[in-house]
N, CA, C and O atoms as a Tinker XYZ file with bonds, in Angstrom:
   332  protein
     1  N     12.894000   -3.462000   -0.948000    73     2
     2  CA    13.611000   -2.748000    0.090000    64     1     3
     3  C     13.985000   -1.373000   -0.459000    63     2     4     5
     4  O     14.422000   -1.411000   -1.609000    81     3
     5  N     13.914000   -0.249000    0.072000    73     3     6
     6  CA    13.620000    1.243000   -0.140000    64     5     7
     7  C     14.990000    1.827000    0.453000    63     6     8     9
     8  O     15.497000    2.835000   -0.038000    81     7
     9  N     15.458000    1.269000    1.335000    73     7    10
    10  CA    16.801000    1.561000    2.222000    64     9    11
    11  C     18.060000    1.383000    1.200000    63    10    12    13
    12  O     18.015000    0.327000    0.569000    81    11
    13  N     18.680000    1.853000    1.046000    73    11    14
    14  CA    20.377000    1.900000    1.016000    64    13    15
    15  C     20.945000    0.574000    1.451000    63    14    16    17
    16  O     20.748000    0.192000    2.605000    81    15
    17  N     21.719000   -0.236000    0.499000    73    15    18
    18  CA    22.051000   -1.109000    1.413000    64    17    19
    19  C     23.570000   -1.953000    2.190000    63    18    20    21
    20  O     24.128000   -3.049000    2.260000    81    19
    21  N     23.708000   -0.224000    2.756000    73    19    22
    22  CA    24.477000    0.233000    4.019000    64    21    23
    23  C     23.519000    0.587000    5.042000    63    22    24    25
    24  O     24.006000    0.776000    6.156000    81    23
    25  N     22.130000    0.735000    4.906000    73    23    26
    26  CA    21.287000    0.422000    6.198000    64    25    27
    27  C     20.886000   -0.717000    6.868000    63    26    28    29
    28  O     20.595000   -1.768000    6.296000    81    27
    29  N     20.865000   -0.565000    7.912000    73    27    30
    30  CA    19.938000   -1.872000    8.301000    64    29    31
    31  C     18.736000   -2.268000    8.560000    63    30    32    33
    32  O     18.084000   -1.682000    9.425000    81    31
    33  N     18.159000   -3.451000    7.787000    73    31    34
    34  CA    16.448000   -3.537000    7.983000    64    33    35
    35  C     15.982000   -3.101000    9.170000    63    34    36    37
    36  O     16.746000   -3.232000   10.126000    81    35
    37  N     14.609000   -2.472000    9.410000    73    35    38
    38  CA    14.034000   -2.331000   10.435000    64    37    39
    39  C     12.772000   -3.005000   10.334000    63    38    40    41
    40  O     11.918000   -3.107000    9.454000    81    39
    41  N     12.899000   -3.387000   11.375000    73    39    42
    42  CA    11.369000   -4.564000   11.939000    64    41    43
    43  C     10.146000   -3.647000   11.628000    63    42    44    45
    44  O     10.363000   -2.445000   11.787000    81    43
    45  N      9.272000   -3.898000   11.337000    73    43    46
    46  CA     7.939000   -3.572000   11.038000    64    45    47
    47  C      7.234000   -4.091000   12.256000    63    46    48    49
    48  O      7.378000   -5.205000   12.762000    81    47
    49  N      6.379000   -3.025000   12.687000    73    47    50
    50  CA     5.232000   -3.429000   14.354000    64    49    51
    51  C      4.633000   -4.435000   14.139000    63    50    52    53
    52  O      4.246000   -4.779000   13.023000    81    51
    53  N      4.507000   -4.909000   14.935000    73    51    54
    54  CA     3.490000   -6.240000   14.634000    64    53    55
    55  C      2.233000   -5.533000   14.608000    63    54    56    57
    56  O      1.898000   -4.444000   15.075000    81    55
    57  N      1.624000   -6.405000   13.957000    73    55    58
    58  CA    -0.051000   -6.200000   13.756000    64    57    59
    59  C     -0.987000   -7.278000   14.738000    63    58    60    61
    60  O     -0.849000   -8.499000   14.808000    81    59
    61  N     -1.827000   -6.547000   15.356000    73    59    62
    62  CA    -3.102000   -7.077000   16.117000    64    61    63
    63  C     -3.272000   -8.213000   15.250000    63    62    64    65
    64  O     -3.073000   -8.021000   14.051000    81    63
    65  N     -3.544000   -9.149000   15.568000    73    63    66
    66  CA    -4.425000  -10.721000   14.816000    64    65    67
    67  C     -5.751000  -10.054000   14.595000    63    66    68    69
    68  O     -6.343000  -10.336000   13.553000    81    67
    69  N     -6.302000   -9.198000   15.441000    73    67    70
    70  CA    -7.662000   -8.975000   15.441000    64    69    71
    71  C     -7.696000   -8.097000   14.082000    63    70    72    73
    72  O     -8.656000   -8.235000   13.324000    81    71
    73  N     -6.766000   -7.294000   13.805000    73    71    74
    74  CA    -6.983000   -6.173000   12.091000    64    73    75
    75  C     -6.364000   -6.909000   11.231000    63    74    76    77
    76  O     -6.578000   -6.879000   10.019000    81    75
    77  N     -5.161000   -7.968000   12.074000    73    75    78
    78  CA    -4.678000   -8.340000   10.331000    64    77    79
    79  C     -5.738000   -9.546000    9.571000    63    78    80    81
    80  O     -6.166000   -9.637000    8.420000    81    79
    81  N     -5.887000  -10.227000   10.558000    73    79    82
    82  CA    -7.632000  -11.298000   10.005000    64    81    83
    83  C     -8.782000  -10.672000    9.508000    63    82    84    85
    84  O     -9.683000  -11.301000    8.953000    81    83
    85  N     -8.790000   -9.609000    9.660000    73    83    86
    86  CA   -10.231000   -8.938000    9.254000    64    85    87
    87  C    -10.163000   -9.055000    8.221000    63    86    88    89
    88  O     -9.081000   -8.846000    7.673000    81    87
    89  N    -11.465000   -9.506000    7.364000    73    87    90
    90  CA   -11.176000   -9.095000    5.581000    64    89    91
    91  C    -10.835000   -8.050000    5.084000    63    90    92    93
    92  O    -10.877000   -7.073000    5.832000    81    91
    93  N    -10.350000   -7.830000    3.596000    73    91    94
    94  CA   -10.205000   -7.040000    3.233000    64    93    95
    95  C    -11.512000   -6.182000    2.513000    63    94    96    97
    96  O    -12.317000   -6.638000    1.701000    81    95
    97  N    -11.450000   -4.609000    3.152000    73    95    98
    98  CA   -12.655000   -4.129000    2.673000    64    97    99
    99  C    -12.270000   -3.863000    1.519000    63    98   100   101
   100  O    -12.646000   -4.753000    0.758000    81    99
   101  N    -11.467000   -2.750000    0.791000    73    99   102
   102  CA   -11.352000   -2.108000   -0.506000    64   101   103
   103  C     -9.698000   -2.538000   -0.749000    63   102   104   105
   104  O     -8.942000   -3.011000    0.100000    81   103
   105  N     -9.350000   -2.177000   -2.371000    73   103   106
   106  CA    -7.989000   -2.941000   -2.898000    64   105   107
   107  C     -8.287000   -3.670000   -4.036000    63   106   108   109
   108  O     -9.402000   -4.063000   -4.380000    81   107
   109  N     -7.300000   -3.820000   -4.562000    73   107   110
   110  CA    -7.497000   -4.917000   -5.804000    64   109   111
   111  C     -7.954000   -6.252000   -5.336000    63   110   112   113
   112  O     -8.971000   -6.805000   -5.756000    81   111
   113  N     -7.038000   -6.804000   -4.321000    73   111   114
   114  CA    -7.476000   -8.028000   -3.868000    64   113   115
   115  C     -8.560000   -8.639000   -3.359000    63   114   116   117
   116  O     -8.854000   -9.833000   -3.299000    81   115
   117  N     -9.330000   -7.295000   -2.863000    73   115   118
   118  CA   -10.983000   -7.322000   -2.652000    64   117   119
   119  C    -11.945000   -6.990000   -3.714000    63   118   120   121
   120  O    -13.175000   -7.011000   -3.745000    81   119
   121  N    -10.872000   -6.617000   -4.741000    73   119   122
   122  CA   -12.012000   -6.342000   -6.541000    64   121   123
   123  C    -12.808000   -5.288000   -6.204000    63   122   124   125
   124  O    -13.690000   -4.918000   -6.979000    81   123
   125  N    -12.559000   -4.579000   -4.814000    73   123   126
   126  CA   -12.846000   -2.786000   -4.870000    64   125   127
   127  C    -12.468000   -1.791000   -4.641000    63   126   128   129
   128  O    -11.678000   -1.772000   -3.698000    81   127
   129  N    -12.739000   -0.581000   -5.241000    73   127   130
   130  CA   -12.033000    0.438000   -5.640000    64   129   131
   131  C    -12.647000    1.082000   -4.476000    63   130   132   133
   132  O    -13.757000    0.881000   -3.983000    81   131
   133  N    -11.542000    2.051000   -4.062000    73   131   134
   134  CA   -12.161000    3.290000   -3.146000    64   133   135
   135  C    -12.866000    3.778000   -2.981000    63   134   136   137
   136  O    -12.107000    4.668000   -3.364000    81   135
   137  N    -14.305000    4.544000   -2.613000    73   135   138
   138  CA   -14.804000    5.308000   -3.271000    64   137   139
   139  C    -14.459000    6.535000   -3.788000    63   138   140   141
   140  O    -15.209000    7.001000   -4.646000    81   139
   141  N    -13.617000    7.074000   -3.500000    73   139   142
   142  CA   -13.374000    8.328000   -4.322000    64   141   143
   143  C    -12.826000    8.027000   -5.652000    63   142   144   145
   144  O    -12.647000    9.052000   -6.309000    81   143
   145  N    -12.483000    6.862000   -6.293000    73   143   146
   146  CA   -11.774000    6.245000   -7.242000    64   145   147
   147  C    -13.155000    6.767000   -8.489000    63   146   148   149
   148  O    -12.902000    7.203000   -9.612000    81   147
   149  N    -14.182000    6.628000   -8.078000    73   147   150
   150  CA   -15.299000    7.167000   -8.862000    64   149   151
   151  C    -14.845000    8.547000   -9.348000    63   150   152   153
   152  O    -14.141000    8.495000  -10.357000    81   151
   153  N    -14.981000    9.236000   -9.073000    73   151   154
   154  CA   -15.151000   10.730000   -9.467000    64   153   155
   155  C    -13.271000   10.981000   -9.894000    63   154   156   157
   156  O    -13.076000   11.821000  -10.773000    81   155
   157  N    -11.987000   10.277000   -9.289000    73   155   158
   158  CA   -10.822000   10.211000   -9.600000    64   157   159
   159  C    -10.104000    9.704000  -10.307000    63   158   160   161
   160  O    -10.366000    8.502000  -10.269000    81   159
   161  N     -9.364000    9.880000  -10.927000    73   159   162
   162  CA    -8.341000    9.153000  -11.770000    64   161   163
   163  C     -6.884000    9.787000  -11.945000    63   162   164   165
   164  O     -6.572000   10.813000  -12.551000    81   163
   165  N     -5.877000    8.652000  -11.060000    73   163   166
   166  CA    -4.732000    9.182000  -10.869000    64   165   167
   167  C     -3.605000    8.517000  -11.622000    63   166   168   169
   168  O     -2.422000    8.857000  -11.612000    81   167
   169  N     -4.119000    7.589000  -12.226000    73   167   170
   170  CA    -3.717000    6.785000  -13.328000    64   169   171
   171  C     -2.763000    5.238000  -12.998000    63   170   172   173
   172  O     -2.890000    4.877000  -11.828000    81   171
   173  N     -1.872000    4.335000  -13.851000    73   171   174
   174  CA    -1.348000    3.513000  -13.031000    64   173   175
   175  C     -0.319000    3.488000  -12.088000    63   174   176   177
   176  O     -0.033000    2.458000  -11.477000    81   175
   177  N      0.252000    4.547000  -11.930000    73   175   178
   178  CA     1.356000    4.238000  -11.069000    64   177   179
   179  C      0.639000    4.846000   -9.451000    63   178   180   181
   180  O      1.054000    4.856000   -8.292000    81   179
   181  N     -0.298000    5.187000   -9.959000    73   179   182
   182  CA    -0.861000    5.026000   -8.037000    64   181   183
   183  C     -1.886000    4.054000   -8.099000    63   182   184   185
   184  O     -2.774000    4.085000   -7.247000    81   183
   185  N     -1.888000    3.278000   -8.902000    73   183   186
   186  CA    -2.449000    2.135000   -7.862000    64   185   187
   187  C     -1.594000    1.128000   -7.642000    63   186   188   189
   188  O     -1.051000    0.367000   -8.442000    81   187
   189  N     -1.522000    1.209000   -6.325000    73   187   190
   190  CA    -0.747000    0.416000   -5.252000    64   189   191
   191  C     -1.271000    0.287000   -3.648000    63   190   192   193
   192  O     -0.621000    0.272000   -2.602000    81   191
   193  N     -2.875000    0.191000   -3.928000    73   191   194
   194  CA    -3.378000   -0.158000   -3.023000    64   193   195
   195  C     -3.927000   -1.339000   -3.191000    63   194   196   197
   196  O     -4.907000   -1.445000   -3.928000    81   195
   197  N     -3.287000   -2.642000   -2.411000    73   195   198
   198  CA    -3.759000   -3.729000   -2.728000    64   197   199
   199  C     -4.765000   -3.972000   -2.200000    63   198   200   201
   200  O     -5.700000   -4.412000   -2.869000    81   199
   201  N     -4.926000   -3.690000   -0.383000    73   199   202
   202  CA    -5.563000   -3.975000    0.534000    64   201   203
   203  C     -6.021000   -2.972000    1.557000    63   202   204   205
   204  O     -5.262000   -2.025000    1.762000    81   203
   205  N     -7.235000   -3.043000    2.280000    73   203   206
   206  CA    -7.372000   -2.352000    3.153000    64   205   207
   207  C     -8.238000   -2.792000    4.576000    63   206   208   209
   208  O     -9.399000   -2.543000    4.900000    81   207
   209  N     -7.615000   -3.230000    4.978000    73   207   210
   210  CA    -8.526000   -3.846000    6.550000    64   209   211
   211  C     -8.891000   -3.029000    7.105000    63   210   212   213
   212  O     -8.415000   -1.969000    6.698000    81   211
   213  N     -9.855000   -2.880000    8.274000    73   211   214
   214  CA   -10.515000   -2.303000    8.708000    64   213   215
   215  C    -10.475000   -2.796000   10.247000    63   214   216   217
   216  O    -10.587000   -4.007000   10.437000    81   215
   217  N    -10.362000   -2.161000   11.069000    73   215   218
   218  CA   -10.898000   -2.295000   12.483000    64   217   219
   219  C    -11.762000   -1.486000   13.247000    63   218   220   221
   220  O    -12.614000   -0.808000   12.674000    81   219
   221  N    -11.627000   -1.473000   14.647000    73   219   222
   222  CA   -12.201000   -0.557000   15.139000    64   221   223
   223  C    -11.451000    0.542000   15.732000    63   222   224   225
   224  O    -10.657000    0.519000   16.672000    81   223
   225  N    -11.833000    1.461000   15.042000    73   223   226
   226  CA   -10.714000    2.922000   15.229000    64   225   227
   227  C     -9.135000    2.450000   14.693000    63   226   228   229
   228  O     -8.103000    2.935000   15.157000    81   227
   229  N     -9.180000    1.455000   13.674000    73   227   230
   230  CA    -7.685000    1.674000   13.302000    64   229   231
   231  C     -7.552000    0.991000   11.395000    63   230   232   233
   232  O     -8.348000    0.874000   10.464000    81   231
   233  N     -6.947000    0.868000   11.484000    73   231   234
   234  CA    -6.702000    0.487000    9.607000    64   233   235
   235  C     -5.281000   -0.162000    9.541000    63   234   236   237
   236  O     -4.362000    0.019000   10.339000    81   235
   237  N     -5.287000   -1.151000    8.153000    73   235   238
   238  CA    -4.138000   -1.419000    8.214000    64   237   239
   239  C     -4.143000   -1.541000    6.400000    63   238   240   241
   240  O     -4.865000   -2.367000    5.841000    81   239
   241  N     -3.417000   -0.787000    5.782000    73   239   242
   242  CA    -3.405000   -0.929000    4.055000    64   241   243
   243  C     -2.036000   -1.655000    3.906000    63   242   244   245
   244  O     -1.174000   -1.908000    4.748000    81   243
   245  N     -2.091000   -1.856000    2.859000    73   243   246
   246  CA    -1.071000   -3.015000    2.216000    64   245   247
   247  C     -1.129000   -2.375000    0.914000    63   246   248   249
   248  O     -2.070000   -2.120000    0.163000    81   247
   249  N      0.551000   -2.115000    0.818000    73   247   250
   250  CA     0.681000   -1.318000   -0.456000    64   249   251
   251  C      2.019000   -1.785000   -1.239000    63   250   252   253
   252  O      3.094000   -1.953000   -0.663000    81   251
   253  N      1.855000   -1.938000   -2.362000    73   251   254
   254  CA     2.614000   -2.216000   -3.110000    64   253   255
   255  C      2.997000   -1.549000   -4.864000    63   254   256   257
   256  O      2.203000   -1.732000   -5.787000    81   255
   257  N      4.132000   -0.900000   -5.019000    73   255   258
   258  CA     4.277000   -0.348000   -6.656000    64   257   259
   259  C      3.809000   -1.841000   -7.429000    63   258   260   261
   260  O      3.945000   -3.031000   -7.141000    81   259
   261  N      3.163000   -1.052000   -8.609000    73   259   262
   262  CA     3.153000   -2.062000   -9.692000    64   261   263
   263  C      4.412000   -2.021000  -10.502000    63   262   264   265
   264  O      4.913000   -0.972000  -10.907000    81   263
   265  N      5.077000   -3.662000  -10.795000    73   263   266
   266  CA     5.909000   -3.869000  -11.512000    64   265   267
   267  C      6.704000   -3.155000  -12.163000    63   266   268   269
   268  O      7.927000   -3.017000  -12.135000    81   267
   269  N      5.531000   -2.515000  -13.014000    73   267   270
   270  CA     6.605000   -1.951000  -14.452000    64   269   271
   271  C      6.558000   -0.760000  -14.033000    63   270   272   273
   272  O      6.615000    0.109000  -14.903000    81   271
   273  N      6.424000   -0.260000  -12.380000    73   271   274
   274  CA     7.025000    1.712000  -12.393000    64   273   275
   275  C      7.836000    1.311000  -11.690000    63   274   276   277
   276  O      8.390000    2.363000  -11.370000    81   275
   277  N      8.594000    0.166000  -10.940000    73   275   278
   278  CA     9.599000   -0.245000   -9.797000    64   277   279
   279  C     10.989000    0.972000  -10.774000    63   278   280   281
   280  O     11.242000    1.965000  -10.092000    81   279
   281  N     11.315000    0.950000  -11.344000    73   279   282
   282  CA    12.163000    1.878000  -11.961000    64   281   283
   283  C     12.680000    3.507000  -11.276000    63   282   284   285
   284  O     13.728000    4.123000  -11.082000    81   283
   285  N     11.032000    3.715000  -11.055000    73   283   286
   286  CA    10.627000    5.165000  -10.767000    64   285   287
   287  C     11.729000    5.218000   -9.433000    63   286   288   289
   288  O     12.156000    6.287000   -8.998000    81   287
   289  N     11.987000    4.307000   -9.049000    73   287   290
   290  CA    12.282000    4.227000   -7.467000    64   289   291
   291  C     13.776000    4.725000   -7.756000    63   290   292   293
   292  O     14.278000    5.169000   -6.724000    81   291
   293  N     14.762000    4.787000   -9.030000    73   291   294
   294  CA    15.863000    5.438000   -8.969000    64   293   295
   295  C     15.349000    6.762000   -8.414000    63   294   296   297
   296  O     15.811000    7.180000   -7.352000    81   295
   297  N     14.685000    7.247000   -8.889000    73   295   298
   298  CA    14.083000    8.955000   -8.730000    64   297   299
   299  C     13.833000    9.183000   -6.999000    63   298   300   301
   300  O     14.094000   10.084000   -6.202000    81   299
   301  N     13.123000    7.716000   -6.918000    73   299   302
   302  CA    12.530000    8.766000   -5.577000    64   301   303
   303  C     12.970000    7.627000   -4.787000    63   302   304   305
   304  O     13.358000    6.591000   -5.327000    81   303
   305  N     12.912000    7.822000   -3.232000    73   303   306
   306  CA    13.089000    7.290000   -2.268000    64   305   307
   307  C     12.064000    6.390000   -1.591000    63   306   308   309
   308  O     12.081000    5.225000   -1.193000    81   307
   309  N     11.318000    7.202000   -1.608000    73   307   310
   310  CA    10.022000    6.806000   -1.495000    64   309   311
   311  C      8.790000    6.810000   -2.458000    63   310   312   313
   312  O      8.020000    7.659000   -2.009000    81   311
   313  N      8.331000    6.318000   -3.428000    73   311   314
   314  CA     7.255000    6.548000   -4.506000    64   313   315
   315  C      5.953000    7.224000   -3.833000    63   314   316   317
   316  O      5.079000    7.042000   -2.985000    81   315
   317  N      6.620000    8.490000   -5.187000    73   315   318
   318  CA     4.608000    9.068000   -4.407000    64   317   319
   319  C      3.537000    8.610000   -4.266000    63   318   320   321
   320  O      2.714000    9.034000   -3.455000    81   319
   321  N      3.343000    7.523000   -5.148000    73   319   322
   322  CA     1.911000    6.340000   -4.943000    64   321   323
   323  C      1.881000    6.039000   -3.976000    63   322   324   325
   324  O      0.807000    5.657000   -3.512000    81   323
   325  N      3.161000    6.063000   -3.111000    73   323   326
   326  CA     3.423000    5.195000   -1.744000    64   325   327
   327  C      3.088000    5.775000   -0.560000    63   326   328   329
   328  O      3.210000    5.187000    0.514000    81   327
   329  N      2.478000    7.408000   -0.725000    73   327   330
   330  CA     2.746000    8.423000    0.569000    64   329   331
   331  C      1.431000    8.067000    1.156000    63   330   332
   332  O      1.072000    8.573000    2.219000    81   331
């Protein structure tokens, strides 16, 4: 949780059944890298792309900090890996 907690949670949209069932194309959890991950290297604290579904005309990624930068999050509000 990223909020202050003197805020109150906010609901997240639901997701279509039809994008959130789709496999995952690229992510760790699919054991592939982006393609631009080839020619890039942004090192570990941006990868925090676990997942990436695919639909038609829409996307849905699943992102998460790795463990040992959760820290970073005094600094920022939002982690730049996260934008």
């Amino acid at each position: 949780n990223l909020a202050p907690a003197t805020a109150r949670p906010v609901a997240a949209p639901e997701v279509p059944a039809a994008l959130r069932d789709r496999p995952v194309a690229f992510g760790t959890s699919a054991g592939r890298r982006m393609p631009q991950e080839a020619n890039l290297r942004f090192g570990p604290r941006w990868d925090v792309l676990d997942g990436l579904r695919l639909g038609n005309g829409e996307a849905l990624a699943e992102l998460s900090l790795p463990e040992p930068f959760t820290g970073d999050l005094v600094e920022f509000d939002l982690h730049p890996g996260m934008l």
